[in-house]
C-alpha positions as CSV (number, residue, x, y, z in Angstrom):
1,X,9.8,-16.4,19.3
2,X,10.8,-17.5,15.8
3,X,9.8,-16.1,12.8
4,X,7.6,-18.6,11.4
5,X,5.4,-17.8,14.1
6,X,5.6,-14.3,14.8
7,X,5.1,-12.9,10.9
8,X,1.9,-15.2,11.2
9,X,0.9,-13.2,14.6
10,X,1.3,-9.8,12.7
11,X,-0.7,-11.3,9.3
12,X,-3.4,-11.8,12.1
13,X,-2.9,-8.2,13.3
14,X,-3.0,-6.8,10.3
15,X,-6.4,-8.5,9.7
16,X,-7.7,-7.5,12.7
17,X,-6.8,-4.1,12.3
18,X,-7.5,-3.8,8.3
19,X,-10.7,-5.8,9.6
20,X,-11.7,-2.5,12.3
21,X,-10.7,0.4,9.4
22,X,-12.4,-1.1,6.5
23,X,-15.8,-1.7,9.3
24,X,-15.5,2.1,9.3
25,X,-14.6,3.4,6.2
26,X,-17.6,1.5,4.4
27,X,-19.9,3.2,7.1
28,X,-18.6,6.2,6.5
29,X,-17.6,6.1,2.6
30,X,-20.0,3.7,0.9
31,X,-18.8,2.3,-2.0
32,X,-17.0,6.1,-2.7
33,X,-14.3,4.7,0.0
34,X,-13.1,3.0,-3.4
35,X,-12.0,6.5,-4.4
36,X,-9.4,6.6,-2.0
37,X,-5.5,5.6,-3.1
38,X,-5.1,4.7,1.1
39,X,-8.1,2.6,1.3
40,X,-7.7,0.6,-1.5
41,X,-3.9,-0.1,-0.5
42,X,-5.1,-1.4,2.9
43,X,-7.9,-3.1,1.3
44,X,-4.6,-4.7,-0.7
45,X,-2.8,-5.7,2.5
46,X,-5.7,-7.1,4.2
47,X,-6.4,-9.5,0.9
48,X,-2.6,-10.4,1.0
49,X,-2.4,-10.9,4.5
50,X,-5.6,-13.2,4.5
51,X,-4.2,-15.1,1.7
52,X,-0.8,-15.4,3.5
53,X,-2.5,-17.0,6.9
54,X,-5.2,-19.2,4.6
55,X,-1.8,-20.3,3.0
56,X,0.0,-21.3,5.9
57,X,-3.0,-23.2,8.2
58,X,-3.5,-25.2,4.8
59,X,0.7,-25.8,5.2
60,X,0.6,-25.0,1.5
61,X,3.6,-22.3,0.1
62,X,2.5,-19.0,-0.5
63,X,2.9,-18.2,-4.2
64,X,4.9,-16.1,-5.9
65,X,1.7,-13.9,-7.0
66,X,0.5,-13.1,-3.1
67,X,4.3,-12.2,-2.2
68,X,4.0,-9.8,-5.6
69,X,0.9,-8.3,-3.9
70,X,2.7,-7.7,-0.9
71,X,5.5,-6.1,-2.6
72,X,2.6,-3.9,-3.7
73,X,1.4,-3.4,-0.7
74,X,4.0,-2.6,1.1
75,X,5.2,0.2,-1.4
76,X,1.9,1.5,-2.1
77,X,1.3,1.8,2.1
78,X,5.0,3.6,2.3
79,X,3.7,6.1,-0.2
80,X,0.7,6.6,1.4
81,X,2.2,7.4,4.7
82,X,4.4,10.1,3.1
83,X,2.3,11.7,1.1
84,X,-0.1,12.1,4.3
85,X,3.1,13.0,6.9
86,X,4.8,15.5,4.2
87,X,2.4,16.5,1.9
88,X,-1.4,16.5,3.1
89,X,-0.7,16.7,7.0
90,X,0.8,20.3,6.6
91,X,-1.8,21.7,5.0
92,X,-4.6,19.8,6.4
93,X,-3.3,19.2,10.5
94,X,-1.2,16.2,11.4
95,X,-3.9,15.1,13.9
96,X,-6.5,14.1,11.0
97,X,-4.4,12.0,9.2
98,X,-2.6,10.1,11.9
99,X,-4.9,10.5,15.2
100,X,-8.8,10.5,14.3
101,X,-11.0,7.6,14.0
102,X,-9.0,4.9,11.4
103,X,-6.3,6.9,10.5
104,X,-3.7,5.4,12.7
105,X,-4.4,2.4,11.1
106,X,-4.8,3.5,7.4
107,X,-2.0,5.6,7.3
108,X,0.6,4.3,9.9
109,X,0.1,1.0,11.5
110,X,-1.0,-0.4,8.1
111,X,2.2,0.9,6.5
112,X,4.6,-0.5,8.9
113,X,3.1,-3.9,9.7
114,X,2.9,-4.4,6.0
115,X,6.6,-3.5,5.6
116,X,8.1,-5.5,8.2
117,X,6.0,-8.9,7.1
118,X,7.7,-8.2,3.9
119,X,11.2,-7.7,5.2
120,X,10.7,-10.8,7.3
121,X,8.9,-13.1,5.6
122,X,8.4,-17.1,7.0
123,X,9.4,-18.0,3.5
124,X,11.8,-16.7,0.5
125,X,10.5,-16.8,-3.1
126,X,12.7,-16.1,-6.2
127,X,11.8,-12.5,-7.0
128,X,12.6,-11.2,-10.5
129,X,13.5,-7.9,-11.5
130,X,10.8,-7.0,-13.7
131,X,8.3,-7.2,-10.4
132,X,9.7,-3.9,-8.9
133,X,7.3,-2.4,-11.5
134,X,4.6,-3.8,-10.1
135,X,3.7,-1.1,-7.4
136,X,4.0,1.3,-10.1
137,X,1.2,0.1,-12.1
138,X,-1.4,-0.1,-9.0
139,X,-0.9,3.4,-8.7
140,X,-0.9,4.3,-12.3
141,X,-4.2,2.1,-12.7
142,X,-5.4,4.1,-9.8
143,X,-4.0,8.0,-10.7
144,X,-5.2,7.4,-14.5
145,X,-8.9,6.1,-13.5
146,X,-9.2,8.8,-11.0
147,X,-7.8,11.4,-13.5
148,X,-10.4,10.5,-16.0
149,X,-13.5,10.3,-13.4
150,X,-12.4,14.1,-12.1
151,X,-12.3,14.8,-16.1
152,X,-15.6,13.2,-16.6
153,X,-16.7,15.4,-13.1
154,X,-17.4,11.9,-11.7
155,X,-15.2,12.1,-8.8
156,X,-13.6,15.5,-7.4
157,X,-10.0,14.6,-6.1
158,X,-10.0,13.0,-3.8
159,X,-6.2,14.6,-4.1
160,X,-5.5,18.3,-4.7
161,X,-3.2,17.3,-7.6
162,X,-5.9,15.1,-9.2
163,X,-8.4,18.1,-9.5
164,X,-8.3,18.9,-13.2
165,X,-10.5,21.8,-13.4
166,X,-8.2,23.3,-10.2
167,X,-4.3,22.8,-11.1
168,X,-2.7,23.4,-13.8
169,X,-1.9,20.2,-15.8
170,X,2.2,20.7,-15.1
171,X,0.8,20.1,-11.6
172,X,-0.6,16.9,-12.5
173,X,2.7,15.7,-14.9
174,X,4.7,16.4,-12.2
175,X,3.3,14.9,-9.2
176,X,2.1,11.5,-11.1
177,X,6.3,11.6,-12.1
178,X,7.4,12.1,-8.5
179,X,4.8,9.1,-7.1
180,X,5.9,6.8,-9.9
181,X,9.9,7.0,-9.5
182,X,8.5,6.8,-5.9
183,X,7.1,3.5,-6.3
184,X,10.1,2.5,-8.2
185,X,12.8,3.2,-6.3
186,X,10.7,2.1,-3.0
187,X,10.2,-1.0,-4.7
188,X,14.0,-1.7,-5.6
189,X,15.0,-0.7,-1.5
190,X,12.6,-3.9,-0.5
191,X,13.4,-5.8,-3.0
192,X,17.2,-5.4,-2.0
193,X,16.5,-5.0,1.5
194,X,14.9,-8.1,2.0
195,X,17.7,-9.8,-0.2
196,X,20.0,-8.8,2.8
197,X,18.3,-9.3,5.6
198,X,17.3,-13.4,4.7
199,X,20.7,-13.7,3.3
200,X,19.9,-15.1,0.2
201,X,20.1,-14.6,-3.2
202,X,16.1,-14.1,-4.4
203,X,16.3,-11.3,-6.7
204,X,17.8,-12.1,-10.8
């Protein structure tokens, strides 16, 4: 199959599946599933991928803004998987991060769907430089609003490292340094990864 058909097949699947997760986490979370740095990156994915199929049944290009959002999305879903693989599984047990209820979805099937549509997408778009800071900002917006609700004793984590009243605040420097050269360098790998594998020149 070509890939003008098959990325739309796995935008569907990613619906469908973001569809099934998001089902359950408002049943179990609320509104408080809002708190959650993994749910609002799916939540992300699923607005991009539902953008990218309304897109292509209307045969209309998908803009430059949506495949921004996916750049997003796929960075932000990479750091969510390995910060629950290396950092939260071991202390917490692999099998409630990647086996129970959603969590295959959330935290792996999400990711890797959302990476490959990105690699492959039906359609190039011009990507400048400046956009590889784009992932970093979602999850700056997110760390600094959920820094100053645990501050205000709004929220309570949901992270170990967001806990103010818990870790030192070295604790909290460091790890919001090692997420955001995270997102960045993540960021520049698709950028330049996706450059290769289209064979074109999209990123100036």
């Amino acid at each position: 199959m070509k890939r003008h058909v098959v990325i739309p097949v796995l935008h569907v699947v990613i619906v469908a599946i973001e569809v099934i997760a998001l089902i359950h986490d408002i049943q179990v979370f609320g509104f408080g599933m809002f708190q959650y740095y993994t749910i609002d990156s799916n939540l992300l994915q699923l607005i991009v991928s539902a953008c990218i199929l309304l897109f292509a049944l209307r045969r209309k290009e998908t803009p430059v803004a949506i495949d921004v959002l996916h750049l997003t999305g796929a960075v932000c879903l990479t750091i969510t998987f390995m910060i629950a693989a290396f950092v939260l599984a071991p202390q917490e047990g692999f099998s409630y991060y990647f086996l129970t209820d959603v969590a295959p979805i959330n935290h792996f099937l999400g990711p890797l769907l959302s990476i490959v549509t990105f690699l492959f997408p039906a359609s190039m778009h011009f990507f400048r430089k400046r956009y590889v800071l784009a992932p970093m900002a979602f999850t700056l917006v997110y760390g600094l609003t959920a820094l100053i609700l645990n501050v205000a004793r709004v929220l309570d984590g949901p992270y170990f490292f967001l806990r103010v009243y818990e870790v030192q605040t070295g604790t909290i420097i460091f790890w919001f340094a090692v997420i955001a050269v995270m997102c960045l360098v993540i960021s520049a790998l698709y950028l330049w990864l996706r450059t290769i594998i289209n064979g074109k020149h999209s990123l100036g």
